[in-house]
C-alpha positions in Angstrom: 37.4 41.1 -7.1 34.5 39.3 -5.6 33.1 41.1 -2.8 32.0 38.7 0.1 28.1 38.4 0.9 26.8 41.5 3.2 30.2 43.5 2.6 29.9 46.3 -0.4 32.6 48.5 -1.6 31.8 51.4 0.5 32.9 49.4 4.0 31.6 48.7 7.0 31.3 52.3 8.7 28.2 54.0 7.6 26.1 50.0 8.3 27.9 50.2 12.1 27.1 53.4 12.7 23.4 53.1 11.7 23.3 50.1 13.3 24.4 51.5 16.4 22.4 54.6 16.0 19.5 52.2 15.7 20.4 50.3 18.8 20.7 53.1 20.8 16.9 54.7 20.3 14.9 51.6 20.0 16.9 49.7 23.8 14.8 49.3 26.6 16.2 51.3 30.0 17.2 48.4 32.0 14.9 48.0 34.8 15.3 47.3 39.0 13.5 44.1 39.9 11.0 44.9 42.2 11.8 43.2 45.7 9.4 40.1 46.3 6.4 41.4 48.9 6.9 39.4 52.4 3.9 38.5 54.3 4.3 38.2 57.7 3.7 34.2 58.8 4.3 32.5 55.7 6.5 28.8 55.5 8.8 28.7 52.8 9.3 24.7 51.6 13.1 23.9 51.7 15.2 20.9 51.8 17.3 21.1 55.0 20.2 17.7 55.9 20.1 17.3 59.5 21.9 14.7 61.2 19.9 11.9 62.9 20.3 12.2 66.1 18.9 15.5 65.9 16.1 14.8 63.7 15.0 12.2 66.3 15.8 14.7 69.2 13.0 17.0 67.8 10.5 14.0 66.6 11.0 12.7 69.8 8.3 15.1 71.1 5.6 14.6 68.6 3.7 16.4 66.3 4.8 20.0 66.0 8.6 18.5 65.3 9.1 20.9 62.7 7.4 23.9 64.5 10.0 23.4 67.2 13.3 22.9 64.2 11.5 26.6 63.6 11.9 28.1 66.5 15.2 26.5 67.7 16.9 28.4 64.6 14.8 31.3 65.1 16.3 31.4 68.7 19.8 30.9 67.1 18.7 33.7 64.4 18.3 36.0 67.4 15.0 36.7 66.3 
């Protein structure tokens, strides 16, 4: 009988358990991600849909439009 390629006639046992052996020593310990640093004061570039009206409510003052979007949701943050 024609053994298939990779199998021999001693079975699959004593390959699993050295290859688990194996994978046991040589796994990296799984590792926290370290939480991303905040600096105070720093803009984060986002894409934000905001109807039109709105958008023209805030541009309607100037320059500074999106300063004051900022602080509007910062107000509604309760921060």
């Amino acid at each position: 009988m024609m053994m298939p390629p990779g199998k021999s006639r001693r079975g699959d046992s004593a390959r699993d358990a050295a290859e688990a052996a194996f994978k046991s020593v040589t796994k990296k310990p799984v590792e926290a991600v370290p939480e991303a640093r905040k600096v105070p004061g720093v803009k984060s570039i986002v894409s934000l849909r905001l109807d039109q009206d709105v958008l023209e409510y805030f541009q309607e003052g100037g320059p500074g439009w999106q300063e004051r979007i900022n602080e509007a949701l910062r107000k509604a943050a309760g921060k």
